[in-house]
N, C-alpha and C positions, 0 to 999 in steps of 0.2 A: 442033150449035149453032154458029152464025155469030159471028165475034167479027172486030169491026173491029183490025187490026194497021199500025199506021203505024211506019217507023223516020226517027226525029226527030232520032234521036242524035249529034253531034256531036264531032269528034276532031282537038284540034289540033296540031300539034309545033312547036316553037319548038326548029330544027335546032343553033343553037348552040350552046345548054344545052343538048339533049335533053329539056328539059320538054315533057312532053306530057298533056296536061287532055279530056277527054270529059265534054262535059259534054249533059243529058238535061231541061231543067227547065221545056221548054215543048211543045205537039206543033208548035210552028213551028219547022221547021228553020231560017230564016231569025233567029226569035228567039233561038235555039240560038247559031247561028252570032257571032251580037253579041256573047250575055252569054260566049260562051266568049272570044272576042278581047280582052273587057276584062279577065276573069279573067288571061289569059293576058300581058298587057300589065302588071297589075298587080303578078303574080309575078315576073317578066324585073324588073321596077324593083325590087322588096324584094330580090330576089338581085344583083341592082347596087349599089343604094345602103343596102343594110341599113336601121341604125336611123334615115337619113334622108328613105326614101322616103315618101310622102304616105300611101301605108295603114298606114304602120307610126307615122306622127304622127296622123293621127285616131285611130288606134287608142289613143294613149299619150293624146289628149287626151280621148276616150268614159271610159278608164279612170279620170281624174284625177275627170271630172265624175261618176261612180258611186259613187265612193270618197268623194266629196263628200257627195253627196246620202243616204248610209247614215250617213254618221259625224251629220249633220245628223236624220234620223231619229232614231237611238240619244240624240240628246241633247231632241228635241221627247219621248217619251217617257221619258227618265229623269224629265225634269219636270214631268209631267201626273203620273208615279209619286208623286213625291216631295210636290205639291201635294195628291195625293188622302191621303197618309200624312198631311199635316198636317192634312188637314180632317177626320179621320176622330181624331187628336190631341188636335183643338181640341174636339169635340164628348165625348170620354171627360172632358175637364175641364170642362165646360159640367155632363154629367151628375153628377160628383161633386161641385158645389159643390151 
């Protein structure tokens, strides 16, 4: 059986730090070689600037807007809960009058 093999793989080292990233996530090496430079650009900044670097502030601000939108959730149904207890209340008083 014939089986097409490309190697796409990409491997970069960022000699000052030693960080070194291989990254595989397209069969363009070319593509490869981008999204690995950015990865790699990105990491080199969080290892520099820690909690100031921009992946680590999107990151903190995705967190903020998720933590948002669950807590907003949890309180759209407590209330549609709490509005079906009442109407479900109202209607056990309705029948025993």
């Amino acid at each position: 059986m014939l089986q097409n093999k490309t190697s796409s793989a990409v491997q970069l080292k960022h000699t000052p730090t030693g960080l070194v990233l291989k990254v595989q996530a397209t069969r363009s090496r070319t593509q490869n070689r981008k999204i690995a430079r950015q990865l790699l650009a990105e990491r080199v900044e969080q290892i520099e600037k820690g909690k100031e670097s921009r992946v680590a502030v999107v990151g903190e601000i995705k967190r903020k807007r998720k933590s948002s939108a669950v807590k907003k959730s949890k309180r759209k149904y407590r209330a549609l809960e709490e509005a079906k207890e009442a109407k479900a209340a109202r209607e056990d008083n309705d029948g025993e009058n």
